[in-house]
C-alpha positions as CSV (number, residue, x, y, z in Angstrom):
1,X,104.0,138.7,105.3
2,X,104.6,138.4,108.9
3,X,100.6,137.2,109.1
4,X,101.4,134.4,106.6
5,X,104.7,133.1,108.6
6,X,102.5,133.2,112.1
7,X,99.7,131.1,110.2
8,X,102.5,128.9,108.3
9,X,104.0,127.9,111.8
10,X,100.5,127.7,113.8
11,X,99.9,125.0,110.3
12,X,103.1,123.1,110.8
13,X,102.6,123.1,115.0
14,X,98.9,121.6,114.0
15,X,100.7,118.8,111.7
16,X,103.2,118.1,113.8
17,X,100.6,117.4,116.8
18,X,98.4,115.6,114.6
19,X,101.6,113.1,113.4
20,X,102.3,112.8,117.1
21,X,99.1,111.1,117.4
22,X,99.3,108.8,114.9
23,X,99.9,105.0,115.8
24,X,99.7,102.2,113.1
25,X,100.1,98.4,113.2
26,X,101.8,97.2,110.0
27,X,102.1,93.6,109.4
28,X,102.7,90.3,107.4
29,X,102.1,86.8,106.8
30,X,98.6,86.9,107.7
31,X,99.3,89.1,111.0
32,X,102.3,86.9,112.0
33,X,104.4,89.7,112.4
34,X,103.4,93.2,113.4
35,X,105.3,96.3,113.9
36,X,103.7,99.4,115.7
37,X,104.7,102.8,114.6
38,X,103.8,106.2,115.5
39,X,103.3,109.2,112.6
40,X,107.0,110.1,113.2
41,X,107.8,107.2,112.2
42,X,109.5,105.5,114.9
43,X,108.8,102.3,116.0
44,X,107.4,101.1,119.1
45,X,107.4,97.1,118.9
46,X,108.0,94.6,116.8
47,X,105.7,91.5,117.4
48,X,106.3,88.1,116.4
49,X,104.6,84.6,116.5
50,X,106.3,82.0,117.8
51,X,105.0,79.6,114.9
52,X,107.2,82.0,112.8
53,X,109.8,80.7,114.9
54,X,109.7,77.3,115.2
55,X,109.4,77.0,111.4
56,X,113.6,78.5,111.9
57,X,113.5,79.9,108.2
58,X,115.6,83.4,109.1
59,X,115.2,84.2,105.0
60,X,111.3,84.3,105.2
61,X,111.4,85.6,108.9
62,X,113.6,88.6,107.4
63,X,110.8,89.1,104.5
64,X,108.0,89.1,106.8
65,X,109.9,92.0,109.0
66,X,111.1,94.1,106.0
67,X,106.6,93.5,104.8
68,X,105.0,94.4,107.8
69,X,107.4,97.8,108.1
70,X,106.8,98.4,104.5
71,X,103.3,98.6,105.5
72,X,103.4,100.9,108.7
73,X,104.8,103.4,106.5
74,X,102.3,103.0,104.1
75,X,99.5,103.3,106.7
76,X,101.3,106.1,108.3
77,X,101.6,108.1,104.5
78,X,98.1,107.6,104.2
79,X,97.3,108.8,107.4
80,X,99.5,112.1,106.8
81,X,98.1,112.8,103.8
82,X,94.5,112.7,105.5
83,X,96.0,114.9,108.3
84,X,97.6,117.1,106.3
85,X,94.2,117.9,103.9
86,X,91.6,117.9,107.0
87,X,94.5,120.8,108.1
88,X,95.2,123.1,105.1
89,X,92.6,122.1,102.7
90,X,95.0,120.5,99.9
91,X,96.4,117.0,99.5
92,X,100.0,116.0,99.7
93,X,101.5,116.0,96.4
94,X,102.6,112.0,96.7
């Protein structure tokens, strides 16, 4: 038992490295905006075009914020899941 705990945390230390180390670029509107975002998700920037701007629609600027962090976290679960299998073998049940 005390083997399985010692391999269980040396597992989770692995993941937990490996999530580190991820860094994904979700975005919207044809790349108009981008938000970076590590595996923990946290995110790092948020980058916008200035023709976004200009057009001074806050309604479509908000949807195109809300889109591209939709899609970090999509890249970033996809990303996890591939960590997580190339790690213990098995996928993540989601």
């Amino acid at each position: 038992m005390k083997d399985f705990l010692k391999q269980a945390q040396k597992l989770q230390a692995q993941l937990l490295e490996q999530l580190r180390a991820i860094r994904v670029e979700g975005s919207a509107g044809g790349g108009m905006v981008r938000i970076d975002m590590d595996g923990e998700q946290n995110v790092h920037a948020v980058k916008i075009e200035p023709q976004v701007l200009e057009e001074k629609d806050v309604a479509m600027l908000e949807d195109l914020i809300v889109a591209a962090f939709h899609d970090a976290r999509k890249k970033i679960l996809e990303k996890t899941q591939e960590s997580v299998k190339s790690i213990t073998g098995l996928p993540l049940p989601f």
